[in-house]
N, CA, C and O atoms as a Tinker XYZ file with bonds, in Angstrom:
   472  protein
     1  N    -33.764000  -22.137000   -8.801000    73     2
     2  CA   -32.999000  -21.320000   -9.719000    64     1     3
     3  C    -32.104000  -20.339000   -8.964000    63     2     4     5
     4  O    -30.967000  -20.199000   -9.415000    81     3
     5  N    -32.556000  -19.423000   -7.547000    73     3     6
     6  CA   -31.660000  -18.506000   -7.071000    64     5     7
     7  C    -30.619000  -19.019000   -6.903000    63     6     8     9
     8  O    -29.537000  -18.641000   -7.353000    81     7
     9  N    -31.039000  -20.786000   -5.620000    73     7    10
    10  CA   -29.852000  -21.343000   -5.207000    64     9    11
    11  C    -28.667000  -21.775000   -6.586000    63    10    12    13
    12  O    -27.518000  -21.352000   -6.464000    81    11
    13  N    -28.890000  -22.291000   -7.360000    73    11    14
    14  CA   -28.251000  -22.211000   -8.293000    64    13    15
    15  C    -26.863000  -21.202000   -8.756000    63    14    16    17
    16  O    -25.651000  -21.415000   -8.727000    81    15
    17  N    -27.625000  -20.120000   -9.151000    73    15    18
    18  CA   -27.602000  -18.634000   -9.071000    64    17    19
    19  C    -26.342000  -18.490000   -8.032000    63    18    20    21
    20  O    -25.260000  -18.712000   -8.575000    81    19
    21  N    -26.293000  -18.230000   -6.934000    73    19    22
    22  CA   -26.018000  -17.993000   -5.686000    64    21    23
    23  C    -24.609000  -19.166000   -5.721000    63    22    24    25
    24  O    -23.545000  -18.693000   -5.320000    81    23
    25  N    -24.599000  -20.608000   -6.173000    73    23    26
    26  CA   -23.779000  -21.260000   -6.084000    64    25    27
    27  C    -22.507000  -21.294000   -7.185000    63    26    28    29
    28  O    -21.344000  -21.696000   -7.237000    81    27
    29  N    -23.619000  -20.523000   -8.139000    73    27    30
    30  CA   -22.013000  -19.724000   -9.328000    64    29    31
    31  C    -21.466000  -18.619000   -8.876000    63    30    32    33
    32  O    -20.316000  -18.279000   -9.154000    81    31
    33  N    -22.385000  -17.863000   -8.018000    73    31    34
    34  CA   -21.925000  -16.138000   -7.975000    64    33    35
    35  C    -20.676000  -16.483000   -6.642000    63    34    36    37
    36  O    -19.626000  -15.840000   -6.639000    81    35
    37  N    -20.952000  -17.526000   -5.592000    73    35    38
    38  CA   -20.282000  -17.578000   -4.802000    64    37    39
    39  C    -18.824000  -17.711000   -4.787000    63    38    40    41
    40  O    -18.189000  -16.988000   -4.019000    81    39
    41  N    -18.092000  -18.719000   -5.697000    73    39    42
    42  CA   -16.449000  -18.092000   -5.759000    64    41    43
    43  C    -16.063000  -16.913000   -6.454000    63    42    44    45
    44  O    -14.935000  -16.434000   -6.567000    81    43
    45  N    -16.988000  -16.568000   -6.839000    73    43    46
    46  CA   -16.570000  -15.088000   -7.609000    64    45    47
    47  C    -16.663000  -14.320000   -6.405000    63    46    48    49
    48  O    -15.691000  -13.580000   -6.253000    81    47
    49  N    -17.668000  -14.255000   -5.352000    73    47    50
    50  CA   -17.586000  -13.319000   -4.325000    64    49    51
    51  C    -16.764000  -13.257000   -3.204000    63    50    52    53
    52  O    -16.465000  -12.319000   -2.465000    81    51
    53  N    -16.366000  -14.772000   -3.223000    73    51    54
    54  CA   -15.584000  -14.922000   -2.282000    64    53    55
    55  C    -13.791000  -14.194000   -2.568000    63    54    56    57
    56  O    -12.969000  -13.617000   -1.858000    81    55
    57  N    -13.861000  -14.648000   -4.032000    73    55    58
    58  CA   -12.518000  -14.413000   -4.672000    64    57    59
    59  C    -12.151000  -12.328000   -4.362000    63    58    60    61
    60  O    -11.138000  -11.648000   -4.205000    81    59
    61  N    -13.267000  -12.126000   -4.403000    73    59    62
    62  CA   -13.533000  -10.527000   -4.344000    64    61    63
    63  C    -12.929000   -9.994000   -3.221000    63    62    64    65
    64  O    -12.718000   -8.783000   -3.158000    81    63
    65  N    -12.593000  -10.818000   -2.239000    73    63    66
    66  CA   -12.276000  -10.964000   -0.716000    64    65    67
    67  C    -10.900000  -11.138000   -0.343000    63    66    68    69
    68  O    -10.146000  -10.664000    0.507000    81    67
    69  N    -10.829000  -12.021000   -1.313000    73    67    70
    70  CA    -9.057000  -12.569000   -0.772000    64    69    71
    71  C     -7.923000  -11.919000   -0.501000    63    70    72    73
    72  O     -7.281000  -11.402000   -1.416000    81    71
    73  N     -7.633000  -11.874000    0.421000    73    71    74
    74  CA    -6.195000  -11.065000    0.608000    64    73    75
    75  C     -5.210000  -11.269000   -0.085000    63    74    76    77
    76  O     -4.729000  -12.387000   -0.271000    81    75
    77  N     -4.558000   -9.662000   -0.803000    73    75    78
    78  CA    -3.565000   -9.889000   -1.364000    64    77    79
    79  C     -2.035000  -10.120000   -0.549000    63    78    80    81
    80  O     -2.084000   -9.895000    0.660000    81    79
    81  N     -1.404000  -10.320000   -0.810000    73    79    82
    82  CA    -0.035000  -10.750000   -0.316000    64    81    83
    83  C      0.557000   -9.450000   -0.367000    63    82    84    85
    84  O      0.888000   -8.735000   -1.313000    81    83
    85  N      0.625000   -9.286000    1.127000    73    83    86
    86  CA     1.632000   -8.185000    1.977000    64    85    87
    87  C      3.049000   -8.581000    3.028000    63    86    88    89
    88  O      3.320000   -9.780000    3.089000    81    87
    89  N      3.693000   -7.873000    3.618000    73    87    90
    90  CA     4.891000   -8.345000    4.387000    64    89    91
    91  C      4.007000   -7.605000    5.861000    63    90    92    93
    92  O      3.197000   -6.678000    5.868000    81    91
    93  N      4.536000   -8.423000    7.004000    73    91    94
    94  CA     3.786000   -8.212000    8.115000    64    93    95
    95  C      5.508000   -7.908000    9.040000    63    94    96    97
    96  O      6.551000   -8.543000    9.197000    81    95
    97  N      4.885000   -6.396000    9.504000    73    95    98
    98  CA     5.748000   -4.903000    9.880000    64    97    99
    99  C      5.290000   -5.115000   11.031000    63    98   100   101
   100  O      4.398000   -5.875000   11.407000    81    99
   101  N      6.236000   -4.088000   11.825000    73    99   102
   102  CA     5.759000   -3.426000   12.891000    64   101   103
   103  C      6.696000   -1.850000   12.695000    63   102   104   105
   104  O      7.839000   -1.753000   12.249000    81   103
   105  N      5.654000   -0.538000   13.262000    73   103   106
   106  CA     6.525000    0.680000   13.043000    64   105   107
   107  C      5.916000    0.989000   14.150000    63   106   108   109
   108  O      5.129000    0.510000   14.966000    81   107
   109  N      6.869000    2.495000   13.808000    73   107   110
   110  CA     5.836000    3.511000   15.082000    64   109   111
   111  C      6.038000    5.001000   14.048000    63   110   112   113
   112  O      6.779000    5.460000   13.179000    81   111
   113  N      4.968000    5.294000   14.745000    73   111   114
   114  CA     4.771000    6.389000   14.007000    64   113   115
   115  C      3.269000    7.356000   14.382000    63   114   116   117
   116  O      2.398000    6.549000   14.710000    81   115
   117  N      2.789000    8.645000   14.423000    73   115   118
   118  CA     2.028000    9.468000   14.792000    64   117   119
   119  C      0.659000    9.280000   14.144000    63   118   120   121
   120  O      0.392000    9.598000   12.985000    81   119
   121  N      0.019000    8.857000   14.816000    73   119   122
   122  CA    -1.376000    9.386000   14.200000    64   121   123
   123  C     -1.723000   10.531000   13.343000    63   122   124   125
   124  O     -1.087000   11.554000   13.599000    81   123
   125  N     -2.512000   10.598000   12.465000    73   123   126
   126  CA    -2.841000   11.829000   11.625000    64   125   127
   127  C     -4.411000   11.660000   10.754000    63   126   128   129
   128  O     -5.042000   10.640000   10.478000    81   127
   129  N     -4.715000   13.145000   10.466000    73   127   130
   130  CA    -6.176000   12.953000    9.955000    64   129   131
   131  C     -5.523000   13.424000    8.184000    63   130   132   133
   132  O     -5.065000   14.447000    7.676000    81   131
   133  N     -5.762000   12.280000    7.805000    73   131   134
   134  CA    -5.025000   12.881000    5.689000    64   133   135
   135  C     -5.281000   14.574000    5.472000    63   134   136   137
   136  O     -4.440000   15.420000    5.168000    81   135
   137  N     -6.597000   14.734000    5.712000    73   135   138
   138  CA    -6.726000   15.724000    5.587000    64   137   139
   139  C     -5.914000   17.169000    5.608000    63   138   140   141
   140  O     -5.318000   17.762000    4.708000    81   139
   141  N     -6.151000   17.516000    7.107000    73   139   142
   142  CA    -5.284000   18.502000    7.367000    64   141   143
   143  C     -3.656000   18.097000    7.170000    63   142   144   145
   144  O     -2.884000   18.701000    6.425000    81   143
   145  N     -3.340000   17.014000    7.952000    73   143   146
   146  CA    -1.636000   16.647000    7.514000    64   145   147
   147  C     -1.099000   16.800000    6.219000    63   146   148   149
   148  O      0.097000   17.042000    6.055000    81   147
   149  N     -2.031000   16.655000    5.134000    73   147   150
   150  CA    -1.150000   16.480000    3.783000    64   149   151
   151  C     -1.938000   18.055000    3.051000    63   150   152   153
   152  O     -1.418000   18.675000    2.123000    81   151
   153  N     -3.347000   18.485000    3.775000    73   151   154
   154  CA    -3.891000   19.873000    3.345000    64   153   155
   155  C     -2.900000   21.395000    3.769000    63   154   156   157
   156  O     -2.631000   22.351000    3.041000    81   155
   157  N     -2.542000   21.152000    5.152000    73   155   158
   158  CA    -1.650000   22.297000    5.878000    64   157   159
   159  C     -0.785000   21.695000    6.758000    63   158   160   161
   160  O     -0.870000   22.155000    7.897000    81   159
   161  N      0.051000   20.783000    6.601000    73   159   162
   162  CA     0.540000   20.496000    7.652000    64   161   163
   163  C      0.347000   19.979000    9.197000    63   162   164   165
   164  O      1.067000   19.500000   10.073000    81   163
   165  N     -0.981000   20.333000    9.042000    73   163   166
   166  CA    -1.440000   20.109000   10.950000    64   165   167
   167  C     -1.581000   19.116000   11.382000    63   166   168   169
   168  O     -2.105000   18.132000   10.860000    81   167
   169  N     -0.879000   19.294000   12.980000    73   167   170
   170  CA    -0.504000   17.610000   13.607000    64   169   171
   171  C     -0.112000   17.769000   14.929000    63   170   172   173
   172  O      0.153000   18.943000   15.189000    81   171
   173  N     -0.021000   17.223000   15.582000    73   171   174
   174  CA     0.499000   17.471000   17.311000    64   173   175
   175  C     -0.615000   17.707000   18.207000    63   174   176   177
   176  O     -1.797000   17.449000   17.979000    81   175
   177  N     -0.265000   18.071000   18.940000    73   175   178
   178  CA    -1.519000   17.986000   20.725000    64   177   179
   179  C     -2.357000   19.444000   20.506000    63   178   180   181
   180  O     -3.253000   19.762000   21.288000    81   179
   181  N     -1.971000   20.285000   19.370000    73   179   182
   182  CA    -3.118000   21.678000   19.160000    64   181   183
   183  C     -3.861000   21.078000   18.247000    63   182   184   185
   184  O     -4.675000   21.872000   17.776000    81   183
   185  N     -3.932000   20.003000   17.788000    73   183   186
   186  CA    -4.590000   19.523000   16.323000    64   185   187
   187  C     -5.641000   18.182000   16.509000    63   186   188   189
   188  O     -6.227000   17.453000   15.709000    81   187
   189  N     -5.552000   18.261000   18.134000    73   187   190
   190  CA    -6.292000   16.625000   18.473000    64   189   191
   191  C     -8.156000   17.064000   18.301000    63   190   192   193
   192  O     -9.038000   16.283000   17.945000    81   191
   193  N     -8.307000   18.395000   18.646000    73   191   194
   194  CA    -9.996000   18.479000   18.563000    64   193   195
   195  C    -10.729000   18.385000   17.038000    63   194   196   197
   196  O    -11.939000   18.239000   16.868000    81   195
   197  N     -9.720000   18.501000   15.979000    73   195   198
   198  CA    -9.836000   19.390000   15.134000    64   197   199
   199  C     -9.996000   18.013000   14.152000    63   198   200   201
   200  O    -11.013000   17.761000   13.506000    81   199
   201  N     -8.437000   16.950000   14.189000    73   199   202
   202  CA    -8.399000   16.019000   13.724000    64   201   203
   203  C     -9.345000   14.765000   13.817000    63   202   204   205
   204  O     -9.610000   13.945000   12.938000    81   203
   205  N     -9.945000   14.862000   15.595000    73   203   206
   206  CA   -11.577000   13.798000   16.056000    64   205   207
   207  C    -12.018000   14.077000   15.312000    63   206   208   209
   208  O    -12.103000   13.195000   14.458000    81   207
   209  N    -12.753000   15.616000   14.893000    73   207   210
   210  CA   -13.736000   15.530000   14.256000    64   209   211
   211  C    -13.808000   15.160000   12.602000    63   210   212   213
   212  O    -14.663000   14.668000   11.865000    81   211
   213  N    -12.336000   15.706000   12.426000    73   211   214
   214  CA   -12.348000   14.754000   11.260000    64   213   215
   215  C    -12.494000   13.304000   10.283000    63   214   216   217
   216  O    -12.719000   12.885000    9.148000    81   215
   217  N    -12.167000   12.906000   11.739000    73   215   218
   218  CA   -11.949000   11.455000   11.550000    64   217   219
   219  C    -13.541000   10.689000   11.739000    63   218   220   221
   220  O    -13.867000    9.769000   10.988000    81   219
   221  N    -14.497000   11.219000   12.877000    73   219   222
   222  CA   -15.570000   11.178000   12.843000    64   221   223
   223  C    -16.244000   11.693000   11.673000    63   222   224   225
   224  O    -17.344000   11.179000   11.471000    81   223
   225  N    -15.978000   12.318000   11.090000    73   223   226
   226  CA   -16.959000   12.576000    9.439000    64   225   227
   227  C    -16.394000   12.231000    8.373000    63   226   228   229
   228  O    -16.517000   12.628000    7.214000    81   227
   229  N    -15.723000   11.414000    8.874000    73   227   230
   230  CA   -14.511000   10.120000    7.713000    64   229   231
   231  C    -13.764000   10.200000    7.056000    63   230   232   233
   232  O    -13.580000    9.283000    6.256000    81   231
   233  N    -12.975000   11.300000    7.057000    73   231   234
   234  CA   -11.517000   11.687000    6.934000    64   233   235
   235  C    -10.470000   10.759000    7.606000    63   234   236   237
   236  O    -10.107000   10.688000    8.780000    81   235
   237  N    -10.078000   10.037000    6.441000    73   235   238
   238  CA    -8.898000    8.674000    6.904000    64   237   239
   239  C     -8.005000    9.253000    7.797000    63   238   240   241
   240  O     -7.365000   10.267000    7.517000    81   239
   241  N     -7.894000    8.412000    9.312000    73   239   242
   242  CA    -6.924000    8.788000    9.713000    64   241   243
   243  C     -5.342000    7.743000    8.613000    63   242   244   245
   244  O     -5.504000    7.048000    7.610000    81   243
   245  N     -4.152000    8.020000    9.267000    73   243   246
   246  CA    -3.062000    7.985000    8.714000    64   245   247
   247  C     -2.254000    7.595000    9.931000    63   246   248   249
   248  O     -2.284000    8.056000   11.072000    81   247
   249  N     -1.606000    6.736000    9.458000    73   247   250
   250  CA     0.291000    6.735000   10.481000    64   249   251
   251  C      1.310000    6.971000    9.977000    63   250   252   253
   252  O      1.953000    6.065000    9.447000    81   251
   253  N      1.899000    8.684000   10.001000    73   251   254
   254  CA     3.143000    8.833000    9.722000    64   253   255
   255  C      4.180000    8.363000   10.171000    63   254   256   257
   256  O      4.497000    8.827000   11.266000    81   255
   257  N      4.970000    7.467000    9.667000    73   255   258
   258  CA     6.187000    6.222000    9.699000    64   257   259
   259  C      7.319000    7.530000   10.737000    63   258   260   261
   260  O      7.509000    8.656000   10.278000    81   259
   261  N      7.748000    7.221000   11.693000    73   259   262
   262  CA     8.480000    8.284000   12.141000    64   261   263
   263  C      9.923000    8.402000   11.752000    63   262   264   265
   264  O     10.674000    9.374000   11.825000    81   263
   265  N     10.135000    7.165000   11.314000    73   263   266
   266  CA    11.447000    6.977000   10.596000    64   265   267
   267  C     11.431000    7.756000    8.802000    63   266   268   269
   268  O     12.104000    8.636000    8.266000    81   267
   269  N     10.396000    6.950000    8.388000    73   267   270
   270  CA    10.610000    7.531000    6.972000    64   269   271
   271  C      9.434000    8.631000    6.388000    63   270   272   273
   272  O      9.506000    9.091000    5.249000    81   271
   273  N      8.323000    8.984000    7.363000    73   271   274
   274  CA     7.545000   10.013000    6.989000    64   273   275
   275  C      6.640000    9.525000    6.128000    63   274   276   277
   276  O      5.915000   10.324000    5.537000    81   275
   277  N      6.488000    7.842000    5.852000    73   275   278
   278  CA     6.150000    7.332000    4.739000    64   277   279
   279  C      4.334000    7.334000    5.387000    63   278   280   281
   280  O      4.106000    6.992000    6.548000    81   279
   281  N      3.416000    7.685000    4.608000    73   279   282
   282  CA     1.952000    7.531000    5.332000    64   281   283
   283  C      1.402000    6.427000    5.077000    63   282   284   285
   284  O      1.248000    6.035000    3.920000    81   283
   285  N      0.842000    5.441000    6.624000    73   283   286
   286  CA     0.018000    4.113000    5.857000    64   285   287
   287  C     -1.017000    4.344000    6.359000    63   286   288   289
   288  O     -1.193000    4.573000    7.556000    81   287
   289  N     -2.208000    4.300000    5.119000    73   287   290
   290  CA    -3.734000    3.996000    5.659000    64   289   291
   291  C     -4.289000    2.820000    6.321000    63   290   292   293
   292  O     -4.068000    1.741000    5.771000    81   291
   293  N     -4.985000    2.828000    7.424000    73   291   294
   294  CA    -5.285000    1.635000    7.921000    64   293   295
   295  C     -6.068000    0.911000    6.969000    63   294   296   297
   296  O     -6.553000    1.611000    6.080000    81   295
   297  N     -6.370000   -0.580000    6.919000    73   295   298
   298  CA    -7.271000   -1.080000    6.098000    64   297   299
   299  C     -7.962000   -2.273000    7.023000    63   298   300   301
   300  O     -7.499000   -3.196000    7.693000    81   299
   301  N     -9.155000   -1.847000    6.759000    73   299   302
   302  CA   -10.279000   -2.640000    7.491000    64   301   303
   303  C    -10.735000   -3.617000    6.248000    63   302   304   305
   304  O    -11.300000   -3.309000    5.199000    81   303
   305  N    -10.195000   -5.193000    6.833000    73   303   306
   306  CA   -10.786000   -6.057000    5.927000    64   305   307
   307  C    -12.626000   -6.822000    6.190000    63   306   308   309
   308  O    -13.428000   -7.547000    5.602000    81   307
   309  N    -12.507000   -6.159000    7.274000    73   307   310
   310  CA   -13.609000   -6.709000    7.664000    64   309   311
   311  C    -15.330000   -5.898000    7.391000    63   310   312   313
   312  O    -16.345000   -6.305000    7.955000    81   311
   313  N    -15.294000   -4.725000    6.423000    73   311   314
   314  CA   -16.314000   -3.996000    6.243000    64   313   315
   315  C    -16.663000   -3.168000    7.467000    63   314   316   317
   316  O    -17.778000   -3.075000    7.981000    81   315
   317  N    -15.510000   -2.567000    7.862000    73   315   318
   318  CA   -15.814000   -1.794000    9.316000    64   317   319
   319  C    -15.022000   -0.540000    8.812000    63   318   320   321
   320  O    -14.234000   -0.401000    7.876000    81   319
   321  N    -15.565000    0.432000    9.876000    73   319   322
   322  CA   -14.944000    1.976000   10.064000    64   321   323
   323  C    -12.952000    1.523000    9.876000    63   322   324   325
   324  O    -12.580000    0.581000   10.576000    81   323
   325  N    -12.358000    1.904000    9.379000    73   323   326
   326  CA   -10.829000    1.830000    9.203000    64   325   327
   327  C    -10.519000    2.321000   10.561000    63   326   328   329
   328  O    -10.003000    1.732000   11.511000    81   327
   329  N    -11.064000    3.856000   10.406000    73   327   330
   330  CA   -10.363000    4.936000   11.304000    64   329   331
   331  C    -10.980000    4.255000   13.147000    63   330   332   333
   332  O    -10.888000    4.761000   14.265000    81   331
   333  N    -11.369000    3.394000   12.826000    73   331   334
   334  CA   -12.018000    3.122000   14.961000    64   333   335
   335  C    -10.907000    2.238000   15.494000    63   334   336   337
   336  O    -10.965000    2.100000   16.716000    81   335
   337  N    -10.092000    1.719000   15.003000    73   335   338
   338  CA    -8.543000    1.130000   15.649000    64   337   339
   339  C     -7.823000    2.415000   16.180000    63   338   340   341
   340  O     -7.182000    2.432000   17.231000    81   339
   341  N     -8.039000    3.787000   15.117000    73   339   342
   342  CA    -7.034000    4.270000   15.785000    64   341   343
   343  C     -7.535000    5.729000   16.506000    63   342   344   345
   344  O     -6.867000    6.411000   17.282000    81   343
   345  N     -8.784000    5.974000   16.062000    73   343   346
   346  CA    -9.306000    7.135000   16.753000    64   345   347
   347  C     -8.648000    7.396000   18.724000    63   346   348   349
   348  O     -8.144000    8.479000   19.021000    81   347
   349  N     -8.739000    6.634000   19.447000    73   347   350
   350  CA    -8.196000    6.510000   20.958000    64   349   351
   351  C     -6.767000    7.289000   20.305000    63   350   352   353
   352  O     -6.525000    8.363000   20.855000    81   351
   353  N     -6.028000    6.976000   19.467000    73   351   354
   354  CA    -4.930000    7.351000   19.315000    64   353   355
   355  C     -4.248000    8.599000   18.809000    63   354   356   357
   356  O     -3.061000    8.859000   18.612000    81   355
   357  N     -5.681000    9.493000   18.613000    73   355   358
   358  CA    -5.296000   10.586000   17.377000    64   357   359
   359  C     -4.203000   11.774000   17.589000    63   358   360   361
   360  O     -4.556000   12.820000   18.133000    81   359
   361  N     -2.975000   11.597000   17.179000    73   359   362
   362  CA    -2.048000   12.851000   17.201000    64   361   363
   363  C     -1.068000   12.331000   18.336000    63   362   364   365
   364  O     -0.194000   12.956000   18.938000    81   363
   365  N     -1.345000   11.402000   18.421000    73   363   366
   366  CA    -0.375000   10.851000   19.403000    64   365   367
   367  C      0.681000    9.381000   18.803000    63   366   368   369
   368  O      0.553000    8.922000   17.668000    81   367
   369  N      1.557000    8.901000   19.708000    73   367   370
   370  CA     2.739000    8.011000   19.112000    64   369   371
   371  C      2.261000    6.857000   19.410000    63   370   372   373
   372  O      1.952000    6.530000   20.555000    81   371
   373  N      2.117000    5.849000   18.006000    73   371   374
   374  CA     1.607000    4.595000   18.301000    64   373   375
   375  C      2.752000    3.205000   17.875000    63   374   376   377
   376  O      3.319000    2.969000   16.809000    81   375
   377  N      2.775000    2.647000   18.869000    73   375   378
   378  CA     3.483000    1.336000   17.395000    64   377   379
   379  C      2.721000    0.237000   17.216000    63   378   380   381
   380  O      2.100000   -0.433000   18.040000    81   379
   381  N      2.853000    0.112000   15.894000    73   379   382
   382  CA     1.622000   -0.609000   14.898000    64   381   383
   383  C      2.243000   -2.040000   14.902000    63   382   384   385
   384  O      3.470000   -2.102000   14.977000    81   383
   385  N      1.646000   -3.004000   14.841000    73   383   386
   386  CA     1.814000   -4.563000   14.195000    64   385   387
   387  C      1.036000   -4.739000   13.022000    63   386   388   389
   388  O      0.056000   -4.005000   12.904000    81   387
   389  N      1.270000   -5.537000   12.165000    73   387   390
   390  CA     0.689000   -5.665000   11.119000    64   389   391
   391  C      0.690000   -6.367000    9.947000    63   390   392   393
   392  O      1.176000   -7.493000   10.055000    81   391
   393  N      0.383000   -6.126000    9.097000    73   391   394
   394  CA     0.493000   -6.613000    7.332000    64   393   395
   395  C      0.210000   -5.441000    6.278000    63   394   396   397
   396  O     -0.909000   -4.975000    6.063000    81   395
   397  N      1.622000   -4.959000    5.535000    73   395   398
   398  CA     1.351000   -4.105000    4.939000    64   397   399
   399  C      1.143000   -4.288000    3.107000    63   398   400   401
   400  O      1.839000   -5.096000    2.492000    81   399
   401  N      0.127000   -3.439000    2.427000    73   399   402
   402  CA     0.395000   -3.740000    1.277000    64   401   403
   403  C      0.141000   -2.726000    0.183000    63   402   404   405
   404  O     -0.848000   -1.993000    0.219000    81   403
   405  N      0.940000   -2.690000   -0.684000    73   403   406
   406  CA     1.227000   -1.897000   -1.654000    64   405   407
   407  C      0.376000   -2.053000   -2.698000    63   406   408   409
   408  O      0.098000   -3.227000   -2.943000    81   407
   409  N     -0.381000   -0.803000   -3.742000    73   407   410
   410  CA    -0.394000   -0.634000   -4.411000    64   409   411
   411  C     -0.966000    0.398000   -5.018000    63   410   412   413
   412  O     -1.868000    1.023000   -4.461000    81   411
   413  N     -0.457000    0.753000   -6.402000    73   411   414
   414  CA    -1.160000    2.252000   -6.937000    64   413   415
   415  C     -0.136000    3.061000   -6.376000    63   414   416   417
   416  O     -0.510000    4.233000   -6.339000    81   415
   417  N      1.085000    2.886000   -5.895000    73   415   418
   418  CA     1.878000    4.083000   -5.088000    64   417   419
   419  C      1.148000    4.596000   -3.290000    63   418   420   421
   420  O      1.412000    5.626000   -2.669000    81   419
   421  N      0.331000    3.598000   -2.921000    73   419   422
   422  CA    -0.624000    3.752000   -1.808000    64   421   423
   423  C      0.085000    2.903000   -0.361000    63   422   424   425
   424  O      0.316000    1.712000   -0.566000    81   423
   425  N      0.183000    3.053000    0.036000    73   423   426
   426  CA     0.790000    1.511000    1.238000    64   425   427
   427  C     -0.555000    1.934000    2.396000    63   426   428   429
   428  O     -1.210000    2.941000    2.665000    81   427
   429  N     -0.503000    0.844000    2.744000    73   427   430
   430  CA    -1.829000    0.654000    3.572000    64   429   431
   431  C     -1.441000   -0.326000    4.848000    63   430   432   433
   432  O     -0.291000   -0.739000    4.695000    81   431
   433  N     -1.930000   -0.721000    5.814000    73   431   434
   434  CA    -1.583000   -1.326000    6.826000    64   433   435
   435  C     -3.302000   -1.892000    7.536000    63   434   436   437
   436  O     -4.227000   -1.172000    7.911000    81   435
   437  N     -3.195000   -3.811000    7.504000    73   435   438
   438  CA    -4.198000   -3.744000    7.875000    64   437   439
   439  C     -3.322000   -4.553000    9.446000    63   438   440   441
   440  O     -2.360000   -5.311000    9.564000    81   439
   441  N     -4.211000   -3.935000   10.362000    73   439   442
   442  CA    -3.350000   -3.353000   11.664000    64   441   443
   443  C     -3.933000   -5.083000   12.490000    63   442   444   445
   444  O     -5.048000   -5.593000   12.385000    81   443
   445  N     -2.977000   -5.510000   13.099000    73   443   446
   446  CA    -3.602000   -6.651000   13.961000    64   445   447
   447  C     -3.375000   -6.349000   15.635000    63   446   448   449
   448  O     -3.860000   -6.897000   16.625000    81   447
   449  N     -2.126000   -4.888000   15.434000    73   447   450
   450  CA    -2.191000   -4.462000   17.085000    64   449   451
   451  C     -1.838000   -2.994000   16.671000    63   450   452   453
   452  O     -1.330000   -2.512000   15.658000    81   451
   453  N     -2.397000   -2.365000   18.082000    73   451   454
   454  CA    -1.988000   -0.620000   17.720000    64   453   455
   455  C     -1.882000   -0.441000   19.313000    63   454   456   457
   456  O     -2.695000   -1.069000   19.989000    81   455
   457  N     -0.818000    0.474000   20.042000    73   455   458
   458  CA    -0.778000    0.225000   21.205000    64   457   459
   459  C      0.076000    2.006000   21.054000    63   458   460   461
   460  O      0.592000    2.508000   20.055000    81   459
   461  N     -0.081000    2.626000   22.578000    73   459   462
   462  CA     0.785000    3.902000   22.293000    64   461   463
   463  C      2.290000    3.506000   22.629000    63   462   464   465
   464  O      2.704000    2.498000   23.202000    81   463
   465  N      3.038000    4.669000   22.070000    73   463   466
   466  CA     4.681000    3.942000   21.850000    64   465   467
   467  C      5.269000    5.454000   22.713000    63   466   468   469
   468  O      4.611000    6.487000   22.840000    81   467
   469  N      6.406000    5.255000   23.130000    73   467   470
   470  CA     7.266000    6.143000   23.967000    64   469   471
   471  C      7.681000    7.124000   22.961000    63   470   472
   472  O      8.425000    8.053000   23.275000    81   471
């Protein structure tokens, strides 16, 4: 009976999974902890101790688009920490590779490279 069970629940769970259809970017743009960046402004090389720890007690980090200021949350499809791609990177200039996707007014970026940028 479970297996059964288990063999109906399975395209439903799988379906739960599927990636939606995004356009695959590359930007550059600054690391940031949501928090303080969109709470007070704070950001740059006085804001790196402040922003770790944020990001360590799971405060999304962020990549402000340096061109358009636009913020994308990383997205971890894989049931992992978001913020551990970019923690090495915090408050500093990265350029991202990726697949980005919209919705709710949200853009998100699930990242396939993150490297620091000039």
């Amino acid at each position: 009976m479970t297996t059964r069970i288990l063999l109906v629940l399975l395209p439903v769970l799988l379906a739960a999974h599927e990636g939606h259809a995004g356009k695959k970017v590359s930007l550059v743009g600054q690391v940031v902890d949501t928090a303080c960046y969109l709470g007070h402004d704070s950001k740059g090389a006085k804001h790196v101790e402040c922003a770790t720890t944020c990001a360590k007690e799971g405060i999304p980090l962020a990549i402000a688009d340096a061109k358009t200021g636009v913020l994308y949350l990383p997205i971890a499809m894989n049931h992992k920490n978001a913020n551990a791609q970019l923690l090495p990177f915090i408050e500093k200039k990265v350029k991202v590779s990726g697949v980005v996707m919209e919705k709710g007014g949200m853009k998100g970026i699930v990242i396939d490279k993150v490297e620091a940028a000039e």
